[in-house]
C-alpha positions as CSV (number, residue, x, y, z in Angstrom):
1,X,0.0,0.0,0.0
2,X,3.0,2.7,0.5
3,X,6.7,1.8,0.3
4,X,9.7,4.5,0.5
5,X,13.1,4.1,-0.3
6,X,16.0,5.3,2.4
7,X,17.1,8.5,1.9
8,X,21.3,7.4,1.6
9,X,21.3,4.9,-1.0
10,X,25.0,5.4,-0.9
11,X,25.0,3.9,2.7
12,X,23.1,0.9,2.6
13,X,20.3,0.7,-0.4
14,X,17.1,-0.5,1.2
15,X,13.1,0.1,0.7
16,X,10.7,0.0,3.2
17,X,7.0,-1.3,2.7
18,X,3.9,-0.8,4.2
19,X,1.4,-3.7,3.8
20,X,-2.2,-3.9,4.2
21,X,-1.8,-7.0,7.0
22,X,-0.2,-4.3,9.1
23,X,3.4,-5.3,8.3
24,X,6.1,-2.6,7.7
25,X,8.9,-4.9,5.7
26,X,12.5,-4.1,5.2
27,X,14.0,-5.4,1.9
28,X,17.8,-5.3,0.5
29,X,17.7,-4.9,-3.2
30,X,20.9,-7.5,-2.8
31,X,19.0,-9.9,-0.5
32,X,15.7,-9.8,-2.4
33,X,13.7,-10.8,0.9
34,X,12.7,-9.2,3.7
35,X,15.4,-8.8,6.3
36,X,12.9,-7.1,9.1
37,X,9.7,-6.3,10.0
38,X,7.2,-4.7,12.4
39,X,4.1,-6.0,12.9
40,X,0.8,-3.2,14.2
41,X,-2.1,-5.7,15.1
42,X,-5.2,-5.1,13.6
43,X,-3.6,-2.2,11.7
44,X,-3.7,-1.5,7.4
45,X,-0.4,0.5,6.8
46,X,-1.5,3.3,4.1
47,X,1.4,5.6,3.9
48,X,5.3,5.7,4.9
49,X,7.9,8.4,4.9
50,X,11.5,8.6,5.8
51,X,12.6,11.5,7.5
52,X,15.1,13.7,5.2
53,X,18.2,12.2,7.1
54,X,16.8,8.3,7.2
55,X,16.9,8.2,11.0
56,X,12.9,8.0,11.1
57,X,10.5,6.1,9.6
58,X,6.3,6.7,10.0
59,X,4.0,4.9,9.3
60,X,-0.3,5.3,9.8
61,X,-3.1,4.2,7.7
62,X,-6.5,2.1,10.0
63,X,-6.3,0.9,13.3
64,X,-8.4,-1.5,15.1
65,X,-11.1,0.6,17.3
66,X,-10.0,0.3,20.9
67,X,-13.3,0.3,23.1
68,X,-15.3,2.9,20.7
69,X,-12.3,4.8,20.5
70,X,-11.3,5.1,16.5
71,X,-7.9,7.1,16.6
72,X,-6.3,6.2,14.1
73,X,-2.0,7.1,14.8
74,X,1.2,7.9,13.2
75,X,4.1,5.8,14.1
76,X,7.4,6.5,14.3
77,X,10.2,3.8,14.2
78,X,13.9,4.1,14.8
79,X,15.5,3.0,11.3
80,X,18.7,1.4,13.0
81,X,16.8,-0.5,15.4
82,X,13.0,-0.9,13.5
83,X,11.7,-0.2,17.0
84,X,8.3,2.1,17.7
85,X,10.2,4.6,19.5
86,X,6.7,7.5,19.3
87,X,3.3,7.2,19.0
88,X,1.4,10.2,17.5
89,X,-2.2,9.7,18.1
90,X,-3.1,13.4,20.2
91,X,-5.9,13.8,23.3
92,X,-9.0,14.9,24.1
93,X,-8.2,18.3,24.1
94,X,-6.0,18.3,20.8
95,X,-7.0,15.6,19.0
96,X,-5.0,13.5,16.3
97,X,-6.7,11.8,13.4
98,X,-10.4,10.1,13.7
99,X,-10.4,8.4,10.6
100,X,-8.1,6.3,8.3
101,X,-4.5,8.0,7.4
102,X,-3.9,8.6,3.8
103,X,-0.4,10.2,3.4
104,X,2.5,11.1,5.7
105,X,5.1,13.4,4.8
106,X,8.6,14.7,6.6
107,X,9.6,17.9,6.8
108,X,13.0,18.0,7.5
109,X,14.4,15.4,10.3
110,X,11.9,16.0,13.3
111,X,8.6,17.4,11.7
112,X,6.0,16.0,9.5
113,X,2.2,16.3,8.2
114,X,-0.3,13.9,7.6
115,X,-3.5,13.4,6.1
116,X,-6.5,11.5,6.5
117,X,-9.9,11.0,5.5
118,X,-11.4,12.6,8.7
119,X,-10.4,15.7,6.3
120,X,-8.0,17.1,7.7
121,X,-3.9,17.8,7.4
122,X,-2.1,17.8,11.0
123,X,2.0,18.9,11.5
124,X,3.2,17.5,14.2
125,X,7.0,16.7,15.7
126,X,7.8,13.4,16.6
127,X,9.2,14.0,20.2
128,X,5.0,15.3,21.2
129,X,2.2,12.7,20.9
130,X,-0.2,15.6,19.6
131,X,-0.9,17.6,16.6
132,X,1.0,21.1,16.3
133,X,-1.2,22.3,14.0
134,X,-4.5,21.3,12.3
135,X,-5.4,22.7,8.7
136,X,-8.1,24.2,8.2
137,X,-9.1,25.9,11.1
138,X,-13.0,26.3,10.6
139,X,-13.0,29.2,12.8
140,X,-10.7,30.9,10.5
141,X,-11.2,29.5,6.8
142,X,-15.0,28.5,7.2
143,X,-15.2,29.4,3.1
144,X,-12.0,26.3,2.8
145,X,-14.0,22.7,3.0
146,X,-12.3,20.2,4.7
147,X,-9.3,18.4,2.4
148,X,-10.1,15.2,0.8
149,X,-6.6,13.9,0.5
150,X,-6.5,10.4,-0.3
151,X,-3.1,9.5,-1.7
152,X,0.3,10.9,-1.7
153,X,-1.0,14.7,-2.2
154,X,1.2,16.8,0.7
155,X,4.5,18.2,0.3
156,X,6.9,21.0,1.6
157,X,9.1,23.5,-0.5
158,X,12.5,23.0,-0.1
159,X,13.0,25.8,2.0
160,X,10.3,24.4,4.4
161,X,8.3,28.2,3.9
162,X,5.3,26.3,1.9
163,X,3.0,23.4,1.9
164,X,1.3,21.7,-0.8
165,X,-2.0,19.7,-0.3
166,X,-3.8,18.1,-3.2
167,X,-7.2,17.0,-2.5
168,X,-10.1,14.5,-4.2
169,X,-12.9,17.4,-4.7
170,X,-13.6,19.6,-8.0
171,X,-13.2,22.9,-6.5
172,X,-9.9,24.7,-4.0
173,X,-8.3,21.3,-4.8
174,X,-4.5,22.5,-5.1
175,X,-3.4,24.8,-2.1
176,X,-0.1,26.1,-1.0
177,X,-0.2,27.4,2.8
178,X,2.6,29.5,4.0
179,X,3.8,27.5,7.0
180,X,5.4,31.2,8.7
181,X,1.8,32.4,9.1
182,X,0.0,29.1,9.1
183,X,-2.3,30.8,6.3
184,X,-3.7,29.5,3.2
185,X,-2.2,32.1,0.4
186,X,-2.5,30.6,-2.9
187,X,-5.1,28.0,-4.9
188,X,-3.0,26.6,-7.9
189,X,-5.5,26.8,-10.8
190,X,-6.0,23.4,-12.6
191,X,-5.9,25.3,-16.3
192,X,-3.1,26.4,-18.8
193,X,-2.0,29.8,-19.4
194,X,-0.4,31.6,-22.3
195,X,2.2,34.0,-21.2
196,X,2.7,37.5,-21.9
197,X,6.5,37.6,-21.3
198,X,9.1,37.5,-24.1
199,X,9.3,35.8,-27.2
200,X,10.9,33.0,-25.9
201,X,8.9,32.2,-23.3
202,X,5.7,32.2,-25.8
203,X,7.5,30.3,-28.3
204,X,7.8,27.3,-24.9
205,X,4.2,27.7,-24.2
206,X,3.1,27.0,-27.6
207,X,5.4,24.3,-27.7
208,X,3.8,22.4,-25.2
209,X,0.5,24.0,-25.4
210,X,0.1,21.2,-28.1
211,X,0.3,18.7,-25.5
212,X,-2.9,19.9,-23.8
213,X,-6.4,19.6,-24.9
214,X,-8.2,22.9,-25.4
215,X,-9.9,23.4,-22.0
216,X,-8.8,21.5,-19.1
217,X,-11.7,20.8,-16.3
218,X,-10.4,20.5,-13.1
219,X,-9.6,17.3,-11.2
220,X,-9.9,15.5,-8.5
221,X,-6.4,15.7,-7.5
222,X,-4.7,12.3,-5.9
223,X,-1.0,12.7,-5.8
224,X,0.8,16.5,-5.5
225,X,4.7,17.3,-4.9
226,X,7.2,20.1,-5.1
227,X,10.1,19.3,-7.3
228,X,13.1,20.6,-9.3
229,X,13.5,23.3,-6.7
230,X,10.2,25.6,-7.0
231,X,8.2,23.5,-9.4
232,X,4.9,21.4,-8.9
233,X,3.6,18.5,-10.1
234,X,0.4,17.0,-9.7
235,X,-2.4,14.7,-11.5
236,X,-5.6,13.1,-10.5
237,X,-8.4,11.3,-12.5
238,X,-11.3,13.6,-13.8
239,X,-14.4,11.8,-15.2
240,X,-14.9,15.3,-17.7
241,X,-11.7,15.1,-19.3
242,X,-8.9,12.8,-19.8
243,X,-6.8,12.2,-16.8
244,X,-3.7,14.2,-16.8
245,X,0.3,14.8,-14.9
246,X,0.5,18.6,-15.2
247,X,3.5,20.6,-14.4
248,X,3.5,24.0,-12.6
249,X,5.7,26.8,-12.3
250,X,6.7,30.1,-10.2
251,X,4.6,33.1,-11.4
252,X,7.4,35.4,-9.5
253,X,10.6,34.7,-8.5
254,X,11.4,33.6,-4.9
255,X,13.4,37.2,-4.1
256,X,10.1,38.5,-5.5
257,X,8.1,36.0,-3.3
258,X,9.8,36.6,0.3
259,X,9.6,40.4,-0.4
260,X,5.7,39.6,-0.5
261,X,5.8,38.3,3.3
262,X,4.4,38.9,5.1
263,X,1.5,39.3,3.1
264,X,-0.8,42.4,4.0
265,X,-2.7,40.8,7.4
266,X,-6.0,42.9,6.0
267,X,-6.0,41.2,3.2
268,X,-5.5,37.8,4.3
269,X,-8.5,38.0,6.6
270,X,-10.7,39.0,3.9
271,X,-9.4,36.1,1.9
272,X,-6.9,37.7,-0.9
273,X,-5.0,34.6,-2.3
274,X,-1.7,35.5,-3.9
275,X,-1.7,34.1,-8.2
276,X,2.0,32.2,-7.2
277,X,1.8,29.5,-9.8
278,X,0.6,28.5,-12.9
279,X,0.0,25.1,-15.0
280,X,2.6,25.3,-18.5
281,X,2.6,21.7,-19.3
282,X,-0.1,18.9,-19.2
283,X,0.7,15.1,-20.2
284,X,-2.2,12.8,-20.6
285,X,-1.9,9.6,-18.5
286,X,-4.0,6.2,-19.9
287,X,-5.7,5.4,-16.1
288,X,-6.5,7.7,-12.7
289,X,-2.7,8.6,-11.7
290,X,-2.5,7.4,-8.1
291,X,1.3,8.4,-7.4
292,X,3.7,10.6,-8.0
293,X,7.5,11.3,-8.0
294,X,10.0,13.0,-10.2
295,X,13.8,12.0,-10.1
296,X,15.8,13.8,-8.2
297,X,19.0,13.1,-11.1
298,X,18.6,12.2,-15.1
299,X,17.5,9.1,-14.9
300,X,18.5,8.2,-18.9
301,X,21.9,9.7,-20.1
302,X,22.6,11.5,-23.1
303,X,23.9,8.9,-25.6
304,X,22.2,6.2,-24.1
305,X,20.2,3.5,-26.2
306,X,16.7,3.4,-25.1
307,X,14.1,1.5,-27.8
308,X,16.8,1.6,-30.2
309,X,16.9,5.0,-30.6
310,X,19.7,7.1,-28.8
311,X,19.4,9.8,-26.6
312,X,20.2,13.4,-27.5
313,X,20.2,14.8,-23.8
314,X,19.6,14.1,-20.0
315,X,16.2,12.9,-19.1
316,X,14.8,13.3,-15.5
317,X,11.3,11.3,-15.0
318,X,8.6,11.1,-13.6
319,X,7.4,8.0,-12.4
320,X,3.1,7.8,-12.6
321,X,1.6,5.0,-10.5
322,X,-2.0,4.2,-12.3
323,X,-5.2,2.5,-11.9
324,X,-4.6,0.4,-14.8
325,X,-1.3,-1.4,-12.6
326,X,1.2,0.4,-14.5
327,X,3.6,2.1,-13.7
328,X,4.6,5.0,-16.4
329,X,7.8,6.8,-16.8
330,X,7.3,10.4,-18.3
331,X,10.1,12.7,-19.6
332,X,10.5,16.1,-17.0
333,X,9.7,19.0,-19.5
334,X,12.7,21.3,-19.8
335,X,13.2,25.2,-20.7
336,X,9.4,25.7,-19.2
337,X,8.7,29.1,-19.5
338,X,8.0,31.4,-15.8
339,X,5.6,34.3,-15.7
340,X,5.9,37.5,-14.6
341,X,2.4,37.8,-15.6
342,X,-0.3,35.2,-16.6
343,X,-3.2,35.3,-18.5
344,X,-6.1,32.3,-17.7
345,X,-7.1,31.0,-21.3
């Protein structure tokens, strides 16, 4: 159901894997079997994530109701040892999730976020059994609905200043929450743009313009991620339209960004979300895309042999888990064009 490779490869390669028995398995690419396990009763492991230095492992999907109570918690394992070291499950008074866990994500070496179907997004640190934070706040965003995130659809930037959650609804399904404020500050839009900028950058958007269809409906999105520094990926299934991996980048640049925070506290109460990103290539996917993650090096060298054609440059992928039980490699777009300004077409 969820599996995550450590972050050194370099050290000692190995993958960990969440199964729906509630088994968490170690397994050596060398060895080819499991050489470790935990085991959580009555559990269905539904996500997994290393933390950023491979010390931590967590781990949270259904638990077995304990006398009417159905928390369901995040684990947290010492990689060295495989042993439950925290449990993350909150109180009465701060409560953690109350229904199944659908994504966990680190930030950094000591923080991370989940998501579950109770809709909701928690932050939390691994040395306190309750949630730091809860998104949304109803008493503060009662015109957000709660998140529907039901796969791998949460991520930070790299400088830990943003979060991304992708959720399964038509509307406010791509948001980007400034983690200094704890505000929601900008909805991604779901549609392609044509930009206003230089020749160049026109000449890019045309280019892959012709990969989209006309008018792209929004989606229910299933798997979201930062990558490539300060770009986005995401993809979904949407029963309107075929079911696309689009790619997203910065409206402004990030000195252009930070001078921008804090934003204007006026305007954030009355709701003003800043335009930070826009969608400049879409590639249709054969099935519902269920996963996502982009390499972080080229995974295909220039002169390589790949079908029997040979390659004329560097190609970082994306890797697409499907409905259809594949899984399909996708070629990173390069020279995307940025926008100063966008216009919504």
């Amino acid at each position: 159901m969820a599996l995550r490779f450590h972050p050194d490869q370099d050290k000692k390669p190995r993958v960990r894997v969440g199964l729906s028995s509630g088994s968490i398995e170690c397994f050596e690419p060398s060895k080819g079997h499991s050489v470790g396990s935990n085991i959580i009763e009555g559990s269905q492991i539904l996500a997994l994530d290393y933390s950023s230095d491979g010390k931590w492992y967590a781990a949270g999907g259904v638990d077995k109701p304990q006398a009417g109570d159905r928390t369901c918690a995040v684990r947290v394992f010492d990689d060295s040892t495989s042993k439950l070291t925290r449990t993350l499950s909150g109180d009465a008074s701060n409560p953690g999730h109350s229904s199944r866990i659908t994504c966990i994500r680190f930030k950094g070496k000591h923080s991370l976020a989940t998501g579950s179907l109770d809709g909701t997004v928690k932050l939390w640190s691994i040395g306190d059994k309750d949630p730091v934070m809860s998104f949304p706040e109803a008493e503060n965003n009662s015109d957000i609905p709660s998140f529907g995130v039901i796969g791998p659809s949460i991520d930070f930037s790299d400088d830990g200043n943003y979060m991304l959650i992708g959720s399964a609804r038509t509307d406010k399904n791509l948001l980007l929450y400034d983690l200094r404020m704890n505000r929601l500050v900008s909805e991604v839009g779901w549609r392609r743009v044509k930009s206003t900028g230089t020749s160049r950058q026109e000449r890019a958007a045309r280019s892959w313009s012709r990969a989209s269809v006309e008018y792209v409906k929004k989606a229910n999105i299933l798997a979201a991620s930062f990558c490539d520094g300060d770009k986005i990926v995401a993809g979904g299934t949407s029963k309107q339209g075929p079911n696309l991996v689009k790619v997203f980048t910065p409206n402004r640049s990030a000195e252009v960004r930070d001078a921008a925070y804090p934003v204007n506290e006026a305007e954030a109460d009355a709701g003003h979300l800043r335009d930070l990103y826009s969608a400049v290539a879409s590639i249709e996917i054969p099935a519902s895309v269920m996963g996502i993650d982009v390499s972080s090096k080229p995974v295909i060298r220039k002169d390589e042999i790949v079908g029997g054609q040979t390659v004329t440059e560097d190609v970082t992928m994306i890797a697409v888990a499907a409905t259809d039980g594949m899984v399909y490699g996708v070629k990173m777009p390069v020279d995307l064009p940025t926008y100063a300004e966008s216009v919504v077409v």
